[in-house]
C-alpha positions in Angstrom: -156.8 -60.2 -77.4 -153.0 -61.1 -76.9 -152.1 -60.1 -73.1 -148.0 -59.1 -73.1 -146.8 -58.4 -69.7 -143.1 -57.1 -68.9 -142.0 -55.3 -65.6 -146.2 -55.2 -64.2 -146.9 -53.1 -67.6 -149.6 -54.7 -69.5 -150.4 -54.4 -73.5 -153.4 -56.1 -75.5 -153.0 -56.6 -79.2 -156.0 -57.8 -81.2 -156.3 -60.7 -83.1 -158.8 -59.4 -85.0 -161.7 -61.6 -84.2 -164.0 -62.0 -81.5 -166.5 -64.7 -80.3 -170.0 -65.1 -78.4 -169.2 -65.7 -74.6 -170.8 -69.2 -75.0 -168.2 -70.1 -77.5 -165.1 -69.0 -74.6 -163.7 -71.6 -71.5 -162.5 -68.4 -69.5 -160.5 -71.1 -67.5 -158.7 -72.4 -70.0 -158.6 -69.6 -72.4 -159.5 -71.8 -75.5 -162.6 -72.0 -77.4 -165.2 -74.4 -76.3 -165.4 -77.7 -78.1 -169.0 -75.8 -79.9 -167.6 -72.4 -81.1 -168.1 -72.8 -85.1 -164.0 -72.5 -86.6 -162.8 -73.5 -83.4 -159.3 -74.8 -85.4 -159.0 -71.7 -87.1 -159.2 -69.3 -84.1 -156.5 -71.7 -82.1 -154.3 -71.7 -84.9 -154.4 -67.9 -85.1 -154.1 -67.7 -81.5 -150.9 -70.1 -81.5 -149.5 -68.5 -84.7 -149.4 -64.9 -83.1 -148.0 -66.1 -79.7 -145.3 -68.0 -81.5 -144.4 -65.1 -83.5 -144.3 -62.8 -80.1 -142.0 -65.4 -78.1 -139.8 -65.6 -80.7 -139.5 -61.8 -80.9 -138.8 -61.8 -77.1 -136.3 -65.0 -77.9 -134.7 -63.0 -80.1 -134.5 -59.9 -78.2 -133.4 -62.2 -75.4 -130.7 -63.3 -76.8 -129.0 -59.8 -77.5 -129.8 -58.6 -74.5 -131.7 -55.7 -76.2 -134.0 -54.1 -74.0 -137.6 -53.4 -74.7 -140.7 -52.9 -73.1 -144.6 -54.8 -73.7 -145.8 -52.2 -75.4 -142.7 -52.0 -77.3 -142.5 -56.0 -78.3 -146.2 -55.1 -79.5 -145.2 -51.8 -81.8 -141.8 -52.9 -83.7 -142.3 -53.6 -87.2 -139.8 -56.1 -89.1 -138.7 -52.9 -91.4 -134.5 -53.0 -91.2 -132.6 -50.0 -90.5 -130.3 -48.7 -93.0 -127.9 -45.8 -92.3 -128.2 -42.7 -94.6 -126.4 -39.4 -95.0 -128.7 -36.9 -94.7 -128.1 -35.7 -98.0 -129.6 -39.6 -98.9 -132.5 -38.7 -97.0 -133.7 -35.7 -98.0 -133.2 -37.0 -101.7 -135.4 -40.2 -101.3 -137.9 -38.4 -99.3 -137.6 -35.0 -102.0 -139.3 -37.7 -104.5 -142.0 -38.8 -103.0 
């Protein structure tokens, strides 16, 4: 799980794998040098904390406010204006 903590609020996002006790340093929060794909989980793990630090670097740097939860639940999807007469036409056809 992926631990994002803003203003004491607390959100978990999965990673969508788990592993055996045995095969966790709860100290260091790595695998252990026996877990089976240890490279492949710590790659995963870096991969989705560099994606969620540079969403915070990027929210960061336009001041834009947002909350853990928030950080966790935005999708990359960009926001076009409409008319709401564009609206009801695209959404009329599906």
């Amino acid at each position: 799980m992926l631990r994002i903590i803003k203003d004491r609020k607390r959100s978990m996002k999965s990673l969508g794998f788990s592993i055996q006790p045995q095969h966790w340093d709860f100290e260091k929060e790595l695998p252990t040098s026996s877990c089976p794909n240890k490279e492949e989980i710590i790659q995963l793990i870096l991969k989705t904390k560099l994606e969620y630090q540079k969403r915070l670097l990027d929210k960061s740097n336009i001041d834009e406010e947002f909350t853990a939860s928030s950080l966790l639940n935005e999708t990359n999807e960009k926001i076009i204006a409409k008319t709401v007469e564009e609206f009801y036409k695209k959404n009329a056809s599906v």
